[in-house]
C-alpha positions as CSV (number, residue, x, y, z in Angstrom):
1,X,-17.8,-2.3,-41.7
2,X,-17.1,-4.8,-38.9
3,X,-17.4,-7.8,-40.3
4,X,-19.8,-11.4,-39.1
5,X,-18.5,-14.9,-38.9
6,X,-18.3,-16.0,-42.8
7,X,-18.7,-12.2,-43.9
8,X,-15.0,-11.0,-44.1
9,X,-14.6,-7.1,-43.2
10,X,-14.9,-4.4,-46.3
11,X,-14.4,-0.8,-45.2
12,X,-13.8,0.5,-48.8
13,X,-17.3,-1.1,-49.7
14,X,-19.2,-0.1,-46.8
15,X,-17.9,3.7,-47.4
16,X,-19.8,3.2,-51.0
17,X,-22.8,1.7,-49.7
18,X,-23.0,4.5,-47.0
19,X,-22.5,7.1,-49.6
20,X,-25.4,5.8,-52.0
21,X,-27.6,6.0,-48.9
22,X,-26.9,9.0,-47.3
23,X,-27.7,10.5,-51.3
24,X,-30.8,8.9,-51.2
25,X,-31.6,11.3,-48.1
26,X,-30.0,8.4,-45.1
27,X,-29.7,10.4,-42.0
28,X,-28.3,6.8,-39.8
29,X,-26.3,6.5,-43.5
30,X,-24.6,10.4,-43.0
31,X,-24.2,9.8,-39.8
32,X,-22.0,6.0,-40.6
33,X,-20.3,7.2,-43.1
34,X,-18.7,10.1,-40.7
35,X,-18.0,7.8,-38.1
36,X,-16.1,5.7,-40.9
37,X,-13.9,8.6,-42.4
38,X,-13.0,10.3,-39.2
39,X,-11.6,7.0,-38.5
40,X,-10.4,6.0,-41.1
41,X,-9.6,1.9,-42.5
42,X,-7.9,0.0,-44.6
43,X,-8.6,1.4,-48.4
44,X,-10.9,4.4,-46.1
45,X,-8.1,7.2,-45.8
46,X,-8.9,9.2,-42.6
47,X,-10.8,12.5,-43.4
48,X,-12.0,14.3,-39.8
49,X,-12.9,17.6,-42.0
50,X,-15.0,15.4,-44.1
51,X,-16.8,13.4,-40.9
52,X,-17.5,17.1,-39.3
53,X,-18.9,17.8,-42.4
54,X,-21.3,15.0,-42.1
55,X,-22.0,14.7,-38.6
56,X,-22.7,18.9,-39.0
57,X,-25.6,17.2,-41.2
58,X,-26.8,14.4,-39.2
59,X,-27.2,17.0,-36.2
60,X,-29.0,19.7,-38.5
61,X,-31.2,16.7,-39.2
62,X,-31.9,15.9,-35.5
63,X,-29.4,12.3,-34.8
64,X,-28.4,12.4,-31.7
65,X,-25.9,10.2,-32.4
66,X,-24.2,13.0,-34.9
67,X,-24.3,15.5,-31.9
68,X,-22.2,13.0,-29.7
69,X,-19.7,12.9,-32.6
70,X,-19.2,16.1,-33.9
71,X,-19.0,17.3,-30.1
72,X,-16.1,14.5,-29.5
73,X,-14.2,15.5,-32.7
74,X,-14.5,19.3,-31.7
75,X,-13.6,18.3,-28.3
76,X,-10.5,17.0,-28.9
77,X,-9.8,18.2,-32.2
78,X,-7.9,16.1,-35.1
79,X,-6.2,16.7,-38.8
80,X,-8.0,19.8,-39.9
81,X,-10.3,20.1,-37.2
82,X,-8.9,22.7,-34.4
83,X,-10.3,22.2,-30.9
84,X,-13.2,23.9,-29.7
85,X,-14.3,23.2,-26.5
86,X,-16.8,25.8,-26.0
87,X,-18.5,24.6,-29.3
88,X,-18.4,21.3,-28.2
89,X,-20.3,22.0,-25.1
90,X,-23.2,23.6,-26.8
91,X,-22.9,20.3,-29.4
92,X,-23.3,18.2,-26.4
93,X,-26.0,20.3,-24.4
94,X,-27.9,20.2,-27.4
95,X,-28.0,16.4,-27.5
96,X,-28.6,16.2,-23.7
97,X,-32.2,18.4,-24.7
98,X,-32.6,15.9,-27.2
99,X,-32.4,12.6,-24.5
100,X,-29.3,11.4,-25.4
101,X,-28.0,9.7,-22.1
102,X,-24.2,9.5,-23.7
103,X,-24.4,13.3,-24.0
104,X,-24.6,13.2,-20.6
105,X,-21.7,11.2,-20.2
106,X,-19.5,13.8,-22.4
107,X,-20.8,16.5,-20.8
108,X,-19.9,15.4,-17.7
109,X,-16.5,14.5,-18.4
110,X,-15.9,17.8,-20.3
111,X,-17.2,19.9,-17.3
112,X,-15.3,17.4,-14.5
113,X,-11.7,18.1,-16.2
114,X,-12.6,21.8,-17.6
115,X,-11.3,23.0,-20.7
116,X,-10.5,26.3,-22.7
117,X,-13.8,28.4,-22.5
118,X,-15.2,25.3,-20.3
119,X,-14.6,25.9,-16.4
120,X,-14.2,23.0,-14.4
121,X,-17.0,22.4,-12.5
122,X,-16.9,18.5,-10.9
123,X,-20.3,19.3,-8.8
124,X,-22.0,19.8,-11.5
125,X,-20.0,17.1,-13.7
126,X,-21.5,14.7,-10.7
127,X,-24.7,15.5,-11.3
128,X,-24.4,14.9,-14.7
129,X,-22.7,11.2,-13.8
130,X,-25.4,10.3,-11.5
131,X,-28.0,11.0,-14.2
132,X,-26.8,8.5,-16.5
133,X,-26.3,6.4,-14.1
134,X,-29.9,6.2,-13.4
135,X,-30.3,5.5,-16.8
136,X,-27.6,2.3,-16.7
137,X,-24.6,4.0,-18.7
138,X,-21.8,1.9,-17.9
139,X,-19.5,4.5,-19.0
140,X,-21.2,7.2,-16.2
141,X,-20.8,4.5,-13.8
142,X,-17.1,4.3,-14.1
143,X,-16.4,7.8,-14.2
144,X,-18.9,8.6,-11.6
145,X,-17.0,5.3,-9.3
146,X,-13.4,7.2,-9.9
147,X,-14.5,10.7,-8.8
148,X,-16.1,9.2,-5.6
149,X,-13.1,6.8,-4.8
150,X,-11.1,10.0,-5.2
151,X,-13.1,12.7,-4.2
152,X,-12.5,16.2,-5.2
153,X,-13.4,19.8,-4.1
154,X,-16.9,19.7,-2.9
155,X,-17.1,16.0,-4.2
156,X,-16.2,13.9,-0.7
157,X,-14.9,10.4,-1.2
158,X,-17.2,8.1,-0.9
159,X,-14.9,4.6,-1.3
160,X,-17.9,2.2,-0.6
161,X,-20.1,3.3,-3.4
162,X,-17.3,3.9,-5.6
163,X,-16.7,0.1,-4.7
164,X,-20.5,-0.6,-5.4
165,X,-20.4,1.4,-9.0
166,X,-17.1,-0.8,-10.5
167,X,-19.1,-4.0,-8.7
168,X,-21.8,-3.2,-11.4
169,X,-20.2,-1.9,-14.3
170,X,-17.7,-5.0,-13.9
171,X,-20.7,-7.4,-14.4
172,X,-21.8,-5.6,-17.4
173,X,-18.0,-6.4,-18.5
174,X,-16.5,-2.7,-18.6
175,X,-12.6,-3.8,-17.8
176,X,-11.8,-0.5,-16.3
177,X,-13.9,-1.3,-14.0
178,X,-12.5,-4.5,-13.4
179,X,-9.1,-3.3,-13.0
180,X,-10.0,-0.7,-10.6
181,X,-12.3,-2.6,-8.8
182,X,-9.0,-5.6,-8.4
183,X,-6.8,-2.4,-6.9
184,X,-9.5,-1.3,-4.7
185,X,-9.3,-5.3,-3.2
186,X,-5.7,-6.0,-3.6
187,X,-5.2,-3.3,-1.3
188,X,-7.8,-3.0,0.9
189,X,-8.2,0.5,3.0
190,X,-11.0,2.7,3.5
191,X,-13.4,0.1,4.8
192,X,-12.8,-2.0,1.8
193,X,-12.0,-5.5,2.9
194,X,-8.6,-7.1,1.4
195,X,-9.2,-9.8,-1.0
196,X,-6.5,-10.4,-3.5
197,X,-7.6,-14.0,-4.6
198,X,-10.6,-11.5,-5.9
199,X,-8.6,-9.2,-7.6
200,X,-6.5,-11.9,-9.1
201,X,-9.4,-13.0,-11.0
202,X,-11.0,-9.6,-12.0
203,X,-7.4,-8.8,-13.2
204,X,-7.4,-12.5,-15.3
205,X,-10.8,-11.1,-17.0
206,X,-10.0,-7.6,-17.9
207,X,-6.6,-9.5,-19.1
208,X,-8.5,-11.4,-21.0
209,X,-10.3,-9.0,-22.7
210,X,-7.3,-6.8,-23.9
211,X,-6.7,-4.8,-21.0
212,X,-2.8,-4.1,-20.8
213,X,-2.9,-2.4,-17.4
214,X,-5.0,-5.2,-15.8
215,X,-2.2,-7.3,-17.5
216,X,0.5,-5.2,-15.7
217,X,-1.3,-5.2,-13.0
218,X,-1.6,-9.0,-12.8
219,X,1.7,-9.8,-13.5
220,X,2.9,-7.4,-10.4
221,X,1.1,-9.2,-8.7
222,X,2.4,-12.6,-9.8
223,X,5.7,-11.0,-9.3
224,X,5.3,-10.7,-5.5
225,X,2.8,-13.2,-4.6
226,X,0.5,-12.5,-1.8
227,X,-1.8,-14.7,0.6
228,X,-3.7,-16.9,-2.1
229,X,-1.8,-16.1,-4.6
230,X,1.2,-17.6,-5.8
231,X,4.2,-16.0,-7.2
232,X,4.6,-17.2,-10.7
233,X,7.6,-15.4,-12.4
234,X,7.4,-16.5,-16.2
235,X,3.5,-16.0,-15.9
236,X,4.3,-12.5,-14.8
237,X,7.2,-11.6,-17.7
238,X,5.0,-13.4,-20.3
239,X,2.3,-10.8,-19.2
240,X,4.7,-7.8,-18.6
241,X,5.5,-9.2,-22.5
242,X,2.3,-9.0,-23.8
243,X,1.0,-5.2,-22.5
244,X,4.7,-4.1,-23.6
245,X,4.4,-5.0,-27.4
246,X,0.9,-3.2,-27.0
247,X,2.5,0.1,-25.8
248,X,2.1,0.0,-22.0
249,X,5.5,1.5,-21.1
250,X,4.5,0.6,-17.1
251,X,4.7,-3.1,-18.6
252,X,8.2,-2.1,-20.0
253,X,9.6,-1.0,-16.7
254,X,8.0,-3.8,-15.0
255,X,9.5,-6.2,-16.9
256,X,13.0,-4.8,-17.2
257,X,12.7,-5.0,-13.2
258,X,11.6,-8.7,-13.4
259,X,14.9,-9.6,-16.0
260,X,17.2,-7.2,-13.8
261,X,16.6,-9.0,-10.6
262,X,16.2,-12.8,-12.1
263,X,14.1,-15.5,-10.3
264,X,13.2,-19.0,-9.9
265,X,13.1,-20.5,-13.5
266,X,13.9,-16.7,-14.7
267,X,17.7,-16.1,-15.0
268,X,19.0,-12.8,-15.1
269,X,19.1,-10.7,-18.2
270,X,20.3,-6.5,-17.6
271,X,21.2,-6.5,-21.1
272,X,17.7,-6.5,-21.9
273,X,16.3,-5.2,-18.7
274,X,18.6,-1.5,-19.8
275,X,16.9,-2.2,-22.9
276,X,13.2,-2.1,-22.1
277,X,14.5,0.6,-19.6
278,X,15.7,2.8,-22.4
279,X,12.8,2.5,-24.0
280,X,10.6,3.9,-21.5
281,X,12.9,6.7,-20.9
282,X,12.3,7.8,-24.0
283,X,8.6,7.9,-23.5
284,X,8.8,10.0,-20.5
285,X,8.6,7.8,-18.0
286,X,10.3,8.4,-15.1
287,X,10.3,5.4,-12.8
288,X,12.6,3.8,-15.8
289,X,15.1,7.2,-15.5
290,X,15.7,6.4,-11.8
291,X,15.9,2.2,-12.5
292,X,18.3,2.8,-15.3
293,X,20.3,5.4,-13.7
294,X,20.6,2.7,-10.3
295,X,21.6,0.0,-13.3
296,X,24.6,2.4,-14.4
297,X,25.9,3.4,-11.3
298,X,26.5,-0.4,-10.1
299,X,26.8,-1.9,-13.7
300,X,25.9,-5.5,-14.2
301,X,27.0,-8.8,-16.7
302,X,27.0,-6.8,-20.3
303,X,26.3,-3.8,-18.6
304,X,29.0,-1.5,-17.9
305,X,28.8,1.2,-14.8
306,X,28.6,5.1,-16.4
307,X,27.8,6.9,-13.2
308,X,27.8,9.8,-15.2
309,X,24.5,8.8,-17.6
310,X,23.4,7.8,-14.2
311,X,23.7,11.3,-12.8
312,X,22.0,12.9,-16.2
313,X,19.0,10.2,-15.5
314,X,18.3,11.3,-12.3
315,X,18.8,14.6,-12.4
316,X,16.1,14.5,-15.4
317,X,13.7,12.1,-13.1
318,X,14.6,15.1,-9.8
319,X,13.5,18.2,-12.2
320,X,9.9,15.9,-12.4
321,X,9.5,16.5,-8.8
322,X,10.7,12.4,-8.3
323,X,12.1,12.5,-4.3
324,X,13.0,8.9,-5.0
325,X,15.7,10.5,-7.6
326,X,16.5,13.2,-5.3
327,X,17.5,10.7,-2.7
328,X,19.9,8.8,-5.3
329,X,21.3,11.8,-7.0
330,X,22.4,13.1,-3.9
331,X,23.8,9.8,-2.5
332,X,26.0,10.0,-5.8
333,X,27.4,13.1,-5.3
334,X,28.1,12.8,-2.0
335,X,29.9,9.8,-2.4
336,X,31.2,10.6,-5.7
337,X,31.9,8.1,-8.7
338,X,34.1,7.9,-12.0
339,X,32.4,11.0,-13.8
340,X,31.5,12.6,-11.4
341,X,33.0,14.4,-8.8
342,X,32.0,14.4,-5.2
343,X,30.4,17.2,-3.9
344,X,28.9,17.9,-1.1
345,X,27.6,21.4,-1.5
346,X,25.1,20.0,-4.4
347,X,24.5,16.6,-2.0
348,X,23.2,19.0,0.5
349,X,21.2,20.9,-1.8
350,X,20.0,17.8,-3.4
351,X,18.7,16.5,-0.3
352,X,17.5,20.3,1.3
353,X,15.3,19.8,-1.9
354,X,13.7,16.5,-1.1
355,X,13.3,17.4,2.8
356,X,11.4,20.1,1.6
357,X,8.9,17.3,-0.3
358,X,8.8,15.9,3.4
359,X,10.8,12.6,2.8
360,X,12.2,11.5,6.0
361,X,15.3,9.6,4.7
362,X,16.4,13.3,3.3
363,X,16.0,14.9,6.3
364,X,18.3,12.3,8.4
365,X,20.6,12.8,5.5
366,X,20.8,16.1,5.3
367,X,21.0,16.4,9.2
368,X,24.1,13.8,9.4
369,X,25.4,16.4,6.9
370,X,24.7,19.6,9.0
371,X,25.5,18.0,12.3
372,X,29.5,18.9,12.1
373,X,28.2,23.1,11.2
374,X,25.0,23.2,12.0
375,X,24.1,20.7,15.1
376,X,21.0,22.4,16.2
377,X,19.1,22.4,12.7
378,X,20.7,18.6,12.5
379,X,18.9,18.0,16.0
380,X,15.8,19.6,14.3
381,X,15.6,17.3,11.5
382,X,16.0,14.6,13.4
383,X,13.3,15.4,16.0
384,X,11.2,15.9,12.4
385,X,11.6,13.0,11.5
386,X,11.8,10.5,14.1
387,X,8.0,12.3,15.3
388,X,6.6,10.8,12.2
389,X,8.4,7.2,13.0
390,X,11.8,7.1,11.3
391,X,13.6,4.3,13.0
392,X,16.7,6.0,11.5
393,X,16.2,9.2,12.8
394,X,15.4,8.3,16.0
395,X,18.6,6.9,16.4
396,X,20.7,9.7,15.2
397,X,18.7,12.4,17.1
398,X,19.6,9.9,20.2
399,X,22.7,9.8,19.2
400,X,23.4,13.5,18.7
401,X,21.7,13.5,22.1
402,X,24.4,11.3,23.7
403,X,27.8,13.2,22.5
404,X,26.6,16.8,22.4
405,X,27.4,19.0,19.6
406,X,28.2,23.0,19.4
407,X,24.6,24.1,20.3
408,X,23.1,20.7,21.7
409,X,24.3,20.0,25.1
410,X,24.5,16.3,26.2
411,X,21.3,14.7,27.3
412,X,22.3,10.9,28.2
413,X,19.1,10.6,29.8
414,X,17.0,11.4,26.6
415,X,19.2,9.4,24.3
416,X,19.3,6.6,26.1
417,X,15.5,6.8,26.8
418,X,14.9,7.2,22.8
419,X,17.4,4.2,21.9
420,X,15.5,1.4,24.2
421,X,11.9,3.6,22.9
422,X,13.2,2.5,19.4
423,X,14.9,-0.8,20.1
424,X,11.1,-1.9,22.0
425,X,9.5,-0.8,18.8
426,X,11.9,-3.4,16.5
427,X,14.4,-0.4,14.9
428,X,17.6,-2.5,14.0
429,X,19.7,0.7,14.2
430,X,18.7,1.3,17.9
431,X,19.3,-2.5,19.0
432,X,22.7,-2.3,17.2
433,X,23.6,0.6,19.0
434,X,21.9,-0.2,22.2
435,X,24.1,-3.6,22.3
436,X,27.5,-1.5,21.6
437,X,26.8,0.5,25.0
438,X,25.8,-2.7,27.1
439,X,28.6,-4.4,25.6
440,X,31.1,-1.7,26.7
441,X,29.2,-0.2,29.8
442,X,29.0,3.4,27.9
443,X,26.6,6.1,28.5
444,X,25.6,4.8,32.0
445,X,24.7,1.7,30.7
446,X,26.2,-0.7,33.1
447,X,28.2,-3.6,31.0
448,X,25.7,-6.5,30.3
449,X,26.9,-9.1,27.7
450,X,23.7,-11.0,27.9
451,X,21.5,-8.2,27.1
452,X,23.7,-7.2,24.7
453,X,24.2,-10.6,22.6
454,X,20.2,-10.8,22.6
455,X,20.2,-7.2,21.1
456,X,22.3,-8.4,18.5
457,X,20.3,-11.3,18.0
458,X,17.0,-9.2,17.3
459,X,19.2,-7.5,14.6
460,X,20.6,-10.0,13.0
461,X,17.1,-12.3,12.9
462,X,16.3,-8.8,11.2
463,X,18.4,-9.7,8.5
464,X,21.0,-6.5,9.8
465,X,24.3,-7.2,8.5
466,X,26.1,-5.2,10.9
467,X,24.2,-7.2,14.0
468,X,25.2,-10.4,12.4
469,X,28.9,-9.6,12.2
470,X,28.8,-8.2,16.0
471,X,26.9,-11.0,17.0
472,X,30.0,-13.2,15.6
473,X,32.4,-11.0,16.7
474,X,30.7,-12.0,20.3
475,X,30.4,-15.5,20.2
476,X,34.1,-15.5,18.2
477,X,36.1,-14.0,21.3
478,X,33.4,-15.4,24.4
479,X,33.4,-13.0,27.6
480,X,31.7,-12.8,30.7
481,X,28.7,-15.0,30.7
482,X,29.1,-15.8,27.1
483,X,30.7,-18.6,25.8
484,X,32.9,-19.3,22.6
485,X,30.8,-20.8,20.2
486,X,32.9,-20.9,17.0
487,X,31.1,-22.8,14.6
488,X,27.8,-20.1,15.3
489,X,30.6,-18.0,14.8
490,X,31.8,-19.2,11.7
491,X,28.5,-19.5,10.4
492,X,27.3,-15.6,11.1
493,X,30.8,-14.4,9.5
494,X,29.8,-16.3,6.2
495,X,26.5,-14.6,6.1
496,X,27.8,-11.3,6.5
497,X,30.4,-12.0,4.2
498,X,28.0,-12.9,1.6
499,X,26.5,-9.5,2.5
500,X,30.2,-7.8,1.5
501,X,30.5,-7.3,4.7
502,X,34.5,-6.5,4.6
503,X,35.3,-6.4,8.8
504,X,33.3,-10.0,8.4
505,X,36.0,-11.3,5.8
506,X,39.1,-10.2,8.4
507,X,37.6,-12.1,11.2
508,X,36.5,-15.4,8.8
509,X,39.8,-15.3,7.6
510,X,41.5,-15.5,10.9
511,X,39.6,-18.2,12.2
512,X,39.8,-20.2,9.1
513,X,43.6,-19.2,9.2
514,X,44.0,-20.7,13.0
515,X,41.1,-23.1,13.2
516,X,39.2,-23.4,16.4
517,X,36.8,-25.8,18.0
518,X,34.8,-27.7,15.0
519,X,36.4,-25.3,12.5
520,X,39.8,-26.9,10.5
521,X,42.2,-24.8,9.4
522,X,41.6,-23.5,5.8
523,X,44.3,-21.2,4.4
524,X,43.7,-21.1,1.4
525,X,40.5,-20.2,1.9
526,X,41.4,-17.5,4.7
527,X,44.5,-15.8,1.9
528,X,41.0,-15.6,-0.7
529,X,39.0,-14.0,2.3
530,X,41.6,-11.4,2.9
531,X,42.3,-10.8,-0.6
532,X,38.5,-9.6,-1.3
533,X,39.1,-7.4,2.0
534,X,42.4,-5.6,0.8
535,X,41.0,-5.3,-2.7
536,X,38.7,-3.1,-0.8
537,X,41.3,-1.0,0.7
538,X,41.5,-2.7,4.1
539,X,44.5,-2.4,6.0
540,X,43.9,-4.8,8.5
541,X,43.3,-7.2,5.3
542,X,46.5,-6.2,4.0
543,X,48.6,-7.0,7.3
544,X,46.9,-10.5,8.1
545,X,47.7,-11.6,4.4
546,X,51.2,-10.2,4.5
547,X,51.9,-12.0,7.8
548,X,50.1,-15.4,6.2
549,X,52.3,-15.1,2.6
550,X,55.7,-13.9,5.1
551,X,55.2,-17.3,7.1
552,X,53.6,-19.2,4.5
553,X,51.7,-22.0,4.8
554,X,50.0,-25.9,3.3
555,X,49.8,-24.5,-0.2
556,X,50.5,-21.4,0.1
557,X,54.5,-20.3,-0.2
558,X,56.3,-17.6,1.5
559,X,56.1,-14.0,0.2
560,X,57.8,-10.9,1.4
561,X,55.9,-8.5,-1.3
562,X,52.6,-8.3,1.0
563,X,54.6,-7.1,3.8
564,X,55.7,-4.0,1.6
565,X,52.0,-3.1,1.0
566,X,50.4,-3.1,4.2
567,X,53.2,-1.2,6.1
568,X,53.2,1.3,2.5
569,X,49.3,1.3,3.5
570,X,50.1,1.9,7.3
571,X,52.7,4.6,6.8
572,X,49.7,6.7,4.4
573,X,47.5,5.8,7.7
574,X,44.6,4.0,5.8
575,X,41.8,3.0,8.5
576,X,39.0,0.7,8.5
């Protein structure tokens, strides 16, 4: 039936063999020839009626091995064979009476999960584990190692011998095991020392052996690199390649992420990656509805944006309970798209929705809603959030704090005291508003340009776009105790820039336009800079290039055409 080295498989002759035994009064021959048809192989068609038939026999002879069958195949049910867990139960109780340790096992994995006619009882589902595993199951071992590392009612976790049970069945080569035991190390938590050199190479073994969610697992890991563990990119897709074409749709999304983002030695591909992504939306899974739907809202090369498929995506990924969705459907329809409309009233509802999961980032949202109507909920969702650490909400609830609103009277004191609380603790948001006060003397701040440029600095070292493009702005214009520096200047501009930063392109242009210390004069360059900035609607943009194309200059000839559009975009009092 399985075949040997030099003895090529032959189900179709196995079946006869099997049935000239079992008529010659087999019981081990009844109970094959079951296991064969309810599986069925090539010239075997699959029969389950006919294995329960057999297995029925085997167990009215007294094989154990029958009873674990028939109480599988009654468990579960198949073609012909409606479930019947209650049945099953007394199948597998019988075979416990008769000593069969995998009996056990099934019993205990019937009673841990419960099924029709079969409460759920995980004590005693323990009990059953822990008996099997006195007797070396590997398979009790697992199970008994994922209830622990879990825990459940009346079950406490118990992550150290959880760790100890996978550590055992791992060395008798059960991959589950293995994999779990890798997650368990790659993490590290619950007294469980981090090792992820470890879990790199129980991941590589249960790979090995077929596994496709150690595959996935490895090739996340790959993806990101950690400490001892280098990232390796085509190692990781050729992995995320492999557990895909077997089925794993987590290996799907996984490597439509690695093909949407690109990589060293991996270009780009979002054809492909909406590909894979479509594919797993249409097995359910909803990590690829909210990838897919972020795909389509910004579009990408082959790709083109369809913010309303986006909506549909993560309104389907919202109605599975996803916050992650919640958070991006409303951001769509509060800023609306072509497709779909912006509206606010389903934004805030959206968001009420995923506050009420308890995700942080909904309730700052929804309170910078609510603040203009409703400033004293606002101020509550803000106090909500920044007491479990929200960096974000700590500086919007100081600076709620700091203007007042209908229902919140000013408090300088306590928004100050909560900016330099969250600029001491590293939130980016607080430095950059911390800096904008000591910069202008605001809020009985007294004006210190120092203090201020080193806030910025903080920020921007951060990676803050904002504090890079205020920390130019600084060293662009020079003040009190802070010299011009425009080459630092120049250089901070350009990174923001590259960040889209549109304010960022105005100023680059202007110095590139005039030139300054160590920085020659580049028009051309400047007209390009403050082309990007009025195609995105900025007037400033528009009256700096209608001034450059009205004087002209090397290279670039004199326009009057410019001028038209930014005073038009003046006169319909466009802002920044």
């Amino acid at each position: 039936m399985h075949g040997a080295p030099g003895v090529p498989k032959n189900p179709r002759r196995a079946k006869d063999l099997f049935e000239y035994a079992a008529a010659g009064g087999s019981v081990g021959a009844v109970v094959n020839l079951g296991y064969l048809v309810n599986q069925g192989a090539e010239g075997v068609p699959r029969d389950p009626v006919a294995a329960q038939a057999l297995f029925e026999r085997g167990m009215n002879a007294g094989n154990v091995f029958a009873m674990v069958n028939l109480g599988y195949l009654l468990e579960h049910g198949a073609p012909g064979v409606p479930k019947n867990p209650v049945r099953a139960k007394l199948v597998y109780d019988r075979a416990v009476a008769a000593g069969s340790v995998d009996a056990v096992v099934r019993l205990g994995v019937l009673l841990e999960h419960g099924a029709k006619g079969v409460p759920k009882d995980v004590v005693l589902a323990k009990s059953f584990y822990e008996r099997a595993v006195a007797g070396r199951n590997m398979l009790a071992m697992y199970n008994l190692a994922v209830l622990l590392e879990k825990g459940a009612p009346q079950v406490p976790r118990d992550v150290q011998r959880a760790k100890s049970l996978y550590e055992q069945a791992a060395r008798e080569g059960v991959v589950s095991a293995m994999c779990n035991l890798g997650v368990m190390l790659e993490h590290g938590s619950n007294g469980v020392q981090r090792n992820v050199v470890r879990a790199k190479k129980l991941y590589e073994s249960a790979a090995n052996a077929g596994d496709i969610v150690a595959m996935a697992r490895l090739a996340l890991l790959l993806q990101t690199g950690a400490e001892g563990v280098e990232k390796n990119l085509l190692e990781a897709k050729r992995l995320n390649e492999l557990a895909a074409k077997r089925g794993s749709v987590h290996a799907m999304v996984s490597l439509a992420v690695l093909l949407e983002q690109g990589g060293t030695g991996l270009p780009k591909n979002p054809v492909r990656a909406k590909s894979l992504y479509e594919r797993a939306v249409s097995a359910g899974d909803i990590d690829a509805c909210v990838n897919l739907g972020v795909l389509l809202c910004q579009g990408a090369a082959g790709v083109l944006p369809d913010a309303a498929r986006a909506r549909t995506l993560f309104e389907r990924a919202a109605g599975a309970g996803d916050v992650d969705a919640m958070l991006k459907l409303a951001d769509l329809l509060g800023r609306g798209a072509v497709g779909v409309p912006k509206d606010m009233l389903m934004a805030k509802a959206v968001y009420e929705r995923a506050a009420n999961c308890g995700n942080v980032q909904a309730m700052v949202h929804l309170g910078s809603i609510l603040e203009q109507g409703d400033a004293v909920r606002a101020l509550g969702l803000y106090e909500r959030a920044a007491h479990v650490g929200d960096h974000k909400a700590l500086s919007s609830l100081a600076n709620l704090l700091l203007h007042g609103a209908e229902g919140v009277p000013k408090d300088v004191s306590r928004g100050m005291e909560l900016l330099k609380r969250g600029a001491n603790s590293g939130d980016v948001y607080a430095m950059i508003q911390l800096a904008k006060f000591l910069k202008k003397g605001m809020h009985g701040v007294s004006r210190n340009l120092p203090e201020a440029k080193a806030l910025f600095e903080r920020a921007a070292n951060a990676g803050n776009t904002n504090a890079i493009f205020h920390l130019a702005l600084l060293l662009d214009q020079g003040a009190d105790g802070i010299p011009k520096n425009a080459k630092r200047a120049k250089e901070l501009y350009e990174r923001a820039v590259d960040s889209n930063h549109i304010s960022a392109m105005v100023n680059l242009g202007s110095l590139l336009e005039e030139g300054a210390q160590g920085i020659p004069k580049n028009a051309k360059r400047a007209k390009e800079l403050y082309e990007r900035a009025v195609d995105a609607g900025n007037v400033f943009a528009m009256v700096a290039l209608a001034v450059l194309l009205h004087e002209g200059a090397d290279d670039i000839p004199k326009k009057c055409v410019a001028c038209e559009r930014a005073l038009r975009a003046r006169c319909e009092g466009r802002k920044l």
